[in-house]
C-alpha positions in Angstrom: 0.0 0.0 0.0 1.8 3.2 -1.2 0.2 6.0 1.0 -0.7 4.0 4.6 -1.6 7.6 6.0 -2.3 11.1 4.2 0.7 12.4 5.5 2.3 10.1 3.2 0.8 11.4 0.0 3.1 13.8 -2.7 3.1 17.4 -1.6 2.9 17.0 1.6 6.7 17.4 3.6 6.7 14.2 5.2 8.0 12.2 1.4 10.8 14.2 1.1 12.1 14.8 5.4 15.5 12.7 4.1 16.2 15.0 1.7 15.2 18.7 1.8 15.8 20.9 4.8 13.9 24.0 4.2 15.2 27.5 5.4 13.2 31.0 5.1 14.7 33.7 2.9 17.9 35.2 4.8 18.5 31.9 7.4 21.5 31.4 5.6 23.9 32.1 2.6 26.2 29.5 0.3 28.3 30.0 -2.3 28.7 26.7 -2.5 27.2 24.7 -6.3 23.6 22.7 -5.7 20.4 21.5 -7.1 18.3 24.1 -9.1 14.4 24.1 -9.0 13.4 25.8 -12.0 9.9 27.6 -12.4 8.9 29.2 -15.7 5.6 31.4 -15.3 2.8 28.2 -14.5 5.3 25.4 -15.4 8.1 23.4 -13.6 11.3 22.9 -15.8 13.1 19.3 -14.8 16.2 18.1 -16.7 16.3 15.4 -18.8 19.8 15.2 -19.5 20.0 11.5 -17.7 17.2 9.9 -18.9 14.4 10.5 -16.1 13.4 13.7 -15.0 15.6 15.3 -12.1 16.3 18.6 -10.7 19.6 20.3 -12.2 22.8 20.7 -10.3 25.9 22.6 -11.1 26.4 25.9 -13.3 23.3 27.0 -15.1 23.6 27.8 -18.7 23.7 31.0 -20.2 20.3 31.8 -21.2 18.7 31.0 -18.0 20.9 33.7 -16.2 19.4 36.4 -18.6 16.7 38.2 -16.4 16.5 35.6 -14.0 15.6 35.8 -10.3 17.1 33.0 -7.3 16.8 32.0 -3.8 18.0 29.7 -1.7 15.1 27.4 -0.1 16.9 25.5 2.0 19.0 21.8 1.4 18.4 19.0 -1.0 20.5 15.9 -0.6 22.7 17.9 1.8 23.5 20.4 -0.6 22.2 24.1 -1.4 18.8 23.9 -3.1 17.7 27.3 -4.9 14.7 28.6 -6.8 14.9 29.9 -10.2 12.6 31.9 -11.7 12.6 32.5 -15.4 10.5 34.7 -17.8 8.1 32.9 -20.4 10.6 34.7 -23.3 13.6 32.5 -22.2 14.4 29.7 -24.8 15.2 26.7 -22.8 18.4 24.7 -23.7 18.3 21.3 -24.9 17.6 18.8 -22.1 15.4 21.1 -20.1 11.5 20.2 -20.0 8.9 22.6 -18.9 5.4 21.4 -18.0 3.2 22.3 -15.9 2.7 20.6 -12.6 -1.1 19.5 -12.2 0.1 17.4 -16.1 2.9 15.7 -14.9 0.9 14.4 -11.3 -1.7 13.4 -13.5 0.9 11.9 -16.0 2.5 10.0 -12.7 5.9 10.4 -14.6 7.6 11.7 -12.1 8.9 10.6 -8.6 6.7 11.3 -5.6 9.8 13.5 -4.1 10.4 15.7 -7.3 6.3 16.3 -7.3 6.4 17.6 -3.9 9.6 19.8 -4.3 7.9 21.3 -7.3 4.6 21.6 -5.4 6.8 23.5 -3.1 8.6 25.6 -5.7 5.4 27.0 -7.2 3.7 27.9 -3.8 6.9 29.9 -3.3 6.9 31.4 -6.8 3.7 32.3 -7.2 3.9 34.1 -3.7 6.9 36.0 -4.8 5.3 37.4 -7.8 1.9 38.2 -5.8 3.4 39.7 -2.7 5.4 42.6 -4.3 2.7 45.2 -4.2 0.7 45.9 -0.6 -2.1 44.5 -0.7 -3.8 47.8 1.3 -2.5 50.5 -0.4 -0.5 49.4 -3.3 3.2 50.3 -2.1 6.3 48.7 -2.6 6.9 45.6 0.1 10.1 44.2 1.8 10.5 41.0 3.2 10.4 40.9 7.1 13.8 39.2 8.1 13.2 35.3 8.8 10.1 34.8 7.7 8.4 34.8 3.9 6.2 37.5 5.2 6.4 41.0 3.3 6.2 44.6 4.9 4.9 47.5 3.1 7.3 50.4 2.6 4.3 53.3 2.6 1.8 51.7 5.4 3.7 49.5 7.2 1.2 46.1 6.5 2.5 43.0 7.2 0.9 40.2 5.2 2.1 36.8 4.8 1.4 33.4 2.1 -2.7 32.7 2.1 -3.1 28.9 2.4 -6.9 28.2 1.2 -8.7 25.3 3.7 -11.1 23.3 1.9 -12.5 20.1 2.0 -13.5 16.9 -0.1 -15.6 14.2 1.1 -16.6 10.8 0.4 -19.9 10.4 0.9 -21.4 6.9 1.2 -24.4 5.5 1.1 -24.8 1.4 1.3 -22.1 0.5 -1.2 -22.2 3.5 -3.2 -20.1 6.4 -3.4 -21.8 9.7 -4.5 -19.0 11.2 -7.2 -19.3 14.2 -9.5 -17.9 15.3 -12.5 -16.4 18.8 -13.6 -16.4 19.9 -17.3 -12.7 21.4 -17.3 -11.4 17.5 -16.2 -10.2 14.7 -18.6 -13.2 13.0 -20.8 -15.0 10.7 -18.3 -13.0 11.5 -15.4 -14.9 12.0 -11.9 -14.1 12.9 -8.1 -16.0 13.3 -4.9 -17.6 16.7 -3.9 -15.2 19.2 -2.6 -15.3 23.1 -1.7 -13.2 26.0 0.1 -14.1 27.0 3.5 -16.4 29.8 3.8 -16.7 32.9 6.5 -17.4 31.9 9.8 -17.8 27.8 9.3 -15.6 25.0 10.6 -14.7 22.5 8.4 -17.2 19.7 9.3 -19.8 22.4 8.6 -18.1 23.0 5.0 -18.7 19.4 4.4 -22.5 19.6 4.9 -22.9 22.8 2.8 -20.4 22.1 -0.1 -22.2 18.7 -0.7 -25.9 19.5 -0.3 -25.4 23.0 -2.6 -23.2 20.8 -5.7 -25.2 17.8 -5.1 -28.6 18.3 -3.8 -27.5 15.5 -1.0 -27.8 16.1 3.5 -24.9 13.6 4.9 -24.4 13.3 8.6 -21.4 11.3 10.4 -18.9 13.5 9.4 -15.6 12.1 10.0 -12.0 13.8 9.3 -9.5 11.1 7.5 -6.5 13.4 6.5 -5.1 16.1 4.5 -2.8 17.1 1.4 -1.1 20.2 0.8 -2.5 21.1 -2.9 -0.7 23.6 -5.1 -3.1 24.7 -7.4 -2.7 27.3 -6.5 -2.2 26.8 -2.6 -4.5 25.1 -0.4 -5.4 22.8 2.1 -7.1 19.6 0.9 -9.0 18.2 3.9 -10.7 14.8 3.7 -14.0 13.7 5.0 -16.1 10.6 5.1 -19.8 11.3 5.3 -23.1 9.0 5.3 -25.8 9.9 3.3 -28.7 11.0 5.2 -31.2 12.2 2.5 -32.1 13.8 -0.7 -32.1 13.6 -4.0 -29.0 14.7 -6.9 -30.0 18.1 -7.7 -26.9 19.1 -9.8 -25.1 22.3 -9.5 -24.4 23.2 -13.1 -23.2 26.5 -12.6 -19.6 24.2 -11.2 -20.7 20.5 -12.5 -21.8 18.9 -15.4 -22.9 15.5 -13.7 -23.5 14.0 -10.2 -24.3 10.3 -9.6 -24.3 7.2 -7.3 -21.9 4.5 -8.4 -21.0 1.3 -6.8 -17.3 0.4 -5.4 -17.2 -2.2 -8.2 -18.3 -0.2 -11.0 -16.6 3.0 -10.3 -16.1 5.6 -13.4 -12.5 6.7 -14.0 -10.9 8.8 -11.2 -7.9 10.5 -10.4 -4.5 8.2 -8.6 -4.5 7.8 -5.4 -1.5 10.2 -5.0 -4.6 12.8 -4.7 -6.1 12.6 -1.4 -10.1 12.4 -3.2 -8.2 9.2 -4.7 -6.5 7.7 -1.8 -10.1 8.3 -0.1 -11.6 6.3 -3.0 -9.2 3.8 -2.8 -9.0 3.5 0.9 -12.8 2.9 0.8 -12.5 0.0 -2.1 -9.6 -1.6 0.4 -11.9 -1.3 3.6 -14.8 -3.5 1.6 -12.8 -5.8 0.5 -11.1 -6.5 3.7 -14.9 -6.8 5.2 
């Protein structure tokens, strides 16, 4: 069984605690030569120049110092590990790949360790590039010492990285598994219900309101099974079980095209279990068939 526990699943920090020690901006400087996360704009750049994906290590090439921006994240493999950010305009050198993340988890053609690194990269990245600019008055921001947190120059604000809570649920009912289906996913794909957390609600109470407004379905028994850090673009994936306690599929078209009931054995295509709405699925399948 390749994910036991959620904590195990890609993204999360606990697949790569043998390799990467992280460190805030400023914790400390190296000259010394490392491993290179690349991010261009939406997409992670991995090197092919072995065969199978990796992250690069050594001197750069030319045209991805042009207009460039670094920072060291911490340790990878006991070596310096630093982010690079590169402009959509640069031409990438032969060997280098760019894709963008949510493809190549769905793809499963890269290592559980390299996903979550990336996952990390572009949480960083996309922080970087959305935290220049006060988000009260527009001024210019500097980065409080230690910390990723940014201070504005005009107003003095501090703000810090938003991670979005939200929840996805597998709701049961005999040995059925209420799944829905979005338009933007891949032909014939589905998932289980899921939703961000609104004002002034605890997550249990997200459960009940995400479901019934997609679906049209009440669930009680709501039970907490894990969570996944998720960076698209950074949240907190928390999982529930639920039992169905009434209704009937009234489907929210405005986010899905379809809702249905489908039974453990005849279950449409769904995303790997390296997603926590898969692992629940799967975790579920494993629990029947060991009853």
């Amino acid at each position: 069984m390749p994910y036991p526990e959620a904590i195990n699943l890609p993204f999360n920090s606990h697949p790569i605690r043998n390799l990467y020690v992280p460190a805030k901006p400023g914790e400390f400087e190296s000259d010394e030569s490392g491993y290179w996360v690349i991010v261009q704009e939406e997409c992670t750049v991995f090197y092919h120049g072995r065969g199978n994906p990796c992250l690069f290590e050594g001197e750069l090439p030319d045209p991805m110092k042009v207009s460039s921006r670094e920072m060291l994240m911490g340790t990878w493999r006991e070596m310096p590990l630093r982010l690079l950010l590169i402009g959509k305009e640069i031409e990438l050198p032969a060997d280098f790949v760019a894709e963008p993340l949510l493809s190549l988890f769905f793809h499963e053609c890269i290592s559980d360790e390299l996903l979550t690194i990336a996952g990390l990269a572009q949480q960083v990245a996309r922080w970087e590039k959305n935290s220049a600019g006060c988000p009260r008055c527009g001024g210019d921001t500097d980065r409080i010492a230690g910390t990723w947190g940014k201070r504005c120059e005009r107003c003095g604000h501090e703000h810090f990285p938003n991670v979005y809570p939200c929840v996805v649920v597998l709701v049961r009912n005999g040995d059925s598994l209420l799944m829905v289906r979005k338009p933007e996913w891949p032909e014939g794909y589905y998932s289980l219900p899921s939703g961000f957390c609104d004002f002034g609600e605890c997550l249990e109470e997200c459960v009940l309101r995400e479901v019934e407004e997609e679906t049209g379905i009440r669930v009680k028994n709501v039970r907490y099974q894990g969570s996944q850090s998720w960076p698209f673009p950074s949240q907190l994936m928390t999982a529930f079980t639920a039992d169905y306690d009434g209704g009937e599929i009234v489907v929210d078209t405005g986010e899905l095209q379809d809702v249905g009931w489908y039974g453990r054995d005849a279950l449409p295509p769904t995303f790997s279990s390296k997603s926590i709405a898969g692992w629940l699925i799967a975790n579920s399948i494993r629990g029947e068939k060991a009853g």
